[in-house]
N, C-alpha and C positions, 0 to 999 in steps of 0.2 A: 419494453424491449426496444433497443434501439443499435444502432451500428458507430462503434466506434475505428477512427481511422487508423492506421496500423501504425505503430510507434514504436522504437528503441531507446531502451535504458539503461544504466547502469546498475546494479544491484546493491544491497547494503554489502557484501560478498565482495565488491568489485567485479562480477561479473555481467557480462550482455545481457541482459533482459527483454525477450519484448512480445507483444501482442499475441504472437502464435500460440504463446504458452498457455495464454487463455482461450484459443479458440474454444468453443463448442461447450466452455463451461459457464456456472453461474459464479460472478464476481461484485464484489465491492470496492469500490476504489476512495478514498481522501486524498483531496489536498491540504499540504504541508510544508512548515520549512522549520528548521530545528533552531533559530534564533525568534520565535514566534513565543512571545510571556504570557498570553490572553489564549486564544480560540484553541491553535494548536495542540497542548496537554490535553483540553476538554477530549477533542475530538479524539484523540491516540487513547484516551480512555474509554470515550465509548466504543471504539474499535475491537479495545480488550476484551470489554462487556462484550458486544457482536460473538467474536470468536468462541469466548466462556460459551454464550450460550448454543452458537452451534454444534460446540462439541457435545454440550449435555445434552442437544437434542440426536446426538448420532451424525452429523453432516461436515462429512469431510470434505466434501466436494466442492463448499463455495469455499471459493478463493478470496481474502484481504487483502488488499495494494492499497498500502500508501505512498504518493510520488509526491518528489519535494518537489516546488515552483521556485527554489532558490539554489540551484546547483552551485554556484563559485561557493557558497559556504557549505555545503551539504555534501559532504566526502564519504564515500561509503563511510570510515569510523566513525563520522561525527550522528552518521544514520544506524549506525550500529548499537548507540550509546542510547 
């Protein structure tokens, strides 16, 4: 358990994203950047995995977030794709 500091985003949407959304829930977060040929894929797949498996176990509750660390290339489209 730990505290993270409040922060705005953009969304794959294009829209405002930020911190509040997750208050008071359970989340997972990766870092990412979508010209990334090595770690990047790995990771957005085991993300998938994650998610598969929370749904099969019933839990809609924890939240996925992936945020890019390379915004000038990472436009919501190119984060949509």
């Amino acid at each position: 358990h730990g505290e993270v500091p409040a922060f705005r985003l953009i969304d794959s949407s294009g829209q405002p994203f930020d911190s509040s959304a997750l208050a008071g829930r359970a989340w997972v977060a990766d870092f990412i950047f979508t010209q990334c040929p090595g770690i990047c894929p790995m990771m957005s797949a085991q993300m998938q995995r994650l998610q598969s498996a929370l749904e099969d176990r019933g839990d809609l509750d924890t939240w996925l977030v992936s945020i890019s660390v390379d915004p000038k290339n990472d436009s919501p489209e190119a984060l949509r794709e």
